[in-house]
C-alpha positions as CSV (number, residue, x, y, z in Angstrom):
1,X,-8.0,-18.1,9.0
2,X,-5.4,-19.9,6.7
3,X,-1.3,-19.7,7.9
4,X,-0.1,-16.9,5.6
5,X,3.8,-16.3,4.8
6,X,4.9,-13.2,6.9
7,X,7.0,-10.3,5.3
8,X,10.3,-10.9,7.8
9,X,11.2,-7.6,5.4
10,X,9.3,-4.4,4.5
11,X,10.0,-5.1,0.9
12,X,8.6,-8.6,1.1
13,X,4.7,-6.6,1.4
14,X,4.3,-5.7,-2.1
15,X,5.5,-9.3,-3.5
16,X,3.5,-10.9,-0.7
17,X,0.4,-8.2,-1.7
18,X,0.6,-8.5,-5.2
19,X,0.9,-12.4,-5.1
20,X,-2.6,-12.8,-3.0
21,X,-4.4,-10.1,-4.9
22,X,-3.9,-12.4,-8.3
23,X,-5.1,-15.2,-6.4
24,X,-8.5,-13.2,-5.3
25,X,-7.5,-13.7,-1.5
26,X,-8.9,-10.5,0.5
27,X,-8.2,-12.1,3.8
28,X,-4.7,-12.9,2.7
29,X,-4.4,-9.1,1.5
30,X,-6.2,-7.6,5.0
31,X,-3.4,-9.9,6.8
32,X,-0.6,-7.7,5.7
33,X,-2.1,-5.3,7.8
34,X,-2.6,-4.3,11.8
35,X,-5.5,-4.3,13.0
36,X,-6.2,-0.6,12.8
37,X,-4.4,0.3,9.5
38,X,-5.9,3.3,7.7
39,X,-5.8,2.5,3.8
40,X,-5.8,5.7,1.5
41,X,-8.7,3.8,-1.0
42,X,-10.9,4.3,-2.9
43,X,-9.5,7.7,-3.8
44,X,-10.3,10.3,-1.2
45,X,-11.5,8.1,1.0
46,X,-10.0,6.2,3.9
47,X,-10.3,3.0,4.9
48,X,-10.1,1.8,8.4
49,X,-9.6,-1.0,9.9
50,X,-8.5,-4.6,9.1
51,X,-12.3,-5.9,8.7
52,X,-12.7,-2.8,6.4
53,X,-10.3,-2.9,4.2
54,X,-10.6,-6.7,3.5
55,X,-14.3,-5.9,2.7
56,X,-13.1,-3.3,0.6
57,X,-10.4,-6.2,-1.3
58,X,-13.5,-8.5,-1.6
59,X,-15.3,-6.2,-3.7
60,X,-11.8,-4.9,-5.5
61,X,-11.2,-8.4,-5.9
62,X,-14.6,-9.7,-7.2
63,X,-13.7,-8.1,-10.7
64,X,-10.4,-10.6,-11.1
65,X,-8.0,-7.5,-11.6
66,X,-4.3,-8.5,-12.5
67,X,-1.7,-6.8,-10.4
68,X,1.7,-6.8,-11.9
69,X,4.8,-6.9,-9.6
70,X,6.4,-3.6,-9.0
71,X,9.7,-3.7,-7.8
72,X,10.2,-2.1,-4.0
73,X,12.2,0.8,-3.6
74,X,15.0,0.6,-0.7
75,X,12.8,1.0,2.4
76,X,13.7,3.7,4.7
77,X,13.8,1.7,8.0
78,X,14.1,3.5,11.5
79,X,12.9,2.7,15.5
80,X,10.5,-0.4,14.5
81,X,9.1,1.4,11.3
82,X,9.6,1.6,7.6
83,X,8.8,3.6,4.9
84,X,7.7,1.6,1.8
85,X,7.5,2.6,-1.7
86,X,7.3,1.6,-5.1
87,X,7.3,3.6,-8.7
88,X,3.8,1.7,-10.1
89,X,3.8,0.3,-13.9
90,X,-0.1,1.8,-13.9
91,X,0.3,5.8,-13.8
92,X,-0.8,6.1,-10.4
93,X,2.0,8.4,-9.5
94,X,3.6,6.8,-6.6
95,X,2.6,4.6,-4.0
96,X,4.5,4.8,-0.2
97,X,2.8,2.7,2.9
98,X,4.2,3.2,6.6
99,X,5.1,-0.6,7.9
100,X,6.2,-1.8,11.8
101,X,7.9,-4.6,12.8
102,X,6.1,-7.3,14.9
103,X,7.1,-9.0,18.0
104,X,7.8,-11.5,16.0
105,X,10.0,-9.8,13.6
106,X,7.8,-9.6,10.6
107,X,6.5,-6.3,9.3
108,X,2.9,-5.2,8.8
109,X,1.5,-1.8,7.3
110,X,-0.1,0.5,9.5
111,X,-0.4,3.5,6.7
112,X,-1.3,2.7,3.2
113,X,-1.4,5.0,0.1
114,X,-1.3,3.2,-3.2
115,X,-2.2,5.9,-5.0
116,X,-0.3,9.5,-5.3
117,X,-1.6,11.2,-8.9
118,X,0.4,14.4,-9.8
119,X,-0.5,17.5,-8.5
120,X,-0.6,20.6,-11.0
121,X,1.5,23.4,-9.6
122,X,-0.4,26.7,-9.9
123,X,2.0,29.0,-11.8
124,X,2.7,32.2,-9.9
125,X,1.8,35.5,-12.2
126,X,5.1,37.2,-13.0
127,X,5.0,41.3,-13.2
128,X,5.9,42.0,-16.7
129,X,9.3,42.7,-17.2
130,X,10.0,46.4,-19.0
């Protein structure tokens, strides 16, 4: 497996993410992960595994799609794990992954959801007023 550039941030995952999925590199995408990471794709579905989900990017990444850098939110960083978030330029509602710092300082995700579509609220019936 090639050297890849480690995220020695948790904000460094999406640019590093975004900047191997243009170049149609599912092992370099699977390496941002541990080992047993559970990714939230395809929608309702789970993914687990490293092995798994860079199967998963090989066929995702067959079809050439363009990612378009999102800029990170401030990561909420506590105890050797971060939360991770962006607001996505594509409508998918929001995306949040779970990250922990390596022994060697770098961060990898352990929880992935890139996807979080809008949820209709159910609108409580009101008693008619009189």
């Amino acid at each position: 497996m090639p050297e890849y550039e480690k995220a020695m941030s948790p904000e460094d995952i999406t640019r590093l993410f975004v900047e191997r999925s243009n170049a149609g590199d599912a092992a370099g995408v699977a390496a941002l992960y541990e080992e047993d990471a559970v990714l939230a794709y395809p929608p309702g579905r789970r993914t687990v595994g490293r092995e798994a989900i860079r199967a998963l990017w090989e066929k995702v990444l067959a079809n050439r799609p363009r990612f378009a850098p999102e800029t990170p939110l401030p990561a909420l960083v506590g105890d050797g794990l971060a939360l991770t978030s962006t607001a996505p330029k594509d409508g998918a509602g929001a995306r949040a992954q779970v990250v922990r710092r390596q022994p060697d300082g770098s961060w990898l995700r352990v929880l992935d959801q890139p996807e979080f579509t809008p949820v209709e609220t159910p609108v409580e019936p009101t008693e008619p007023t009189s």
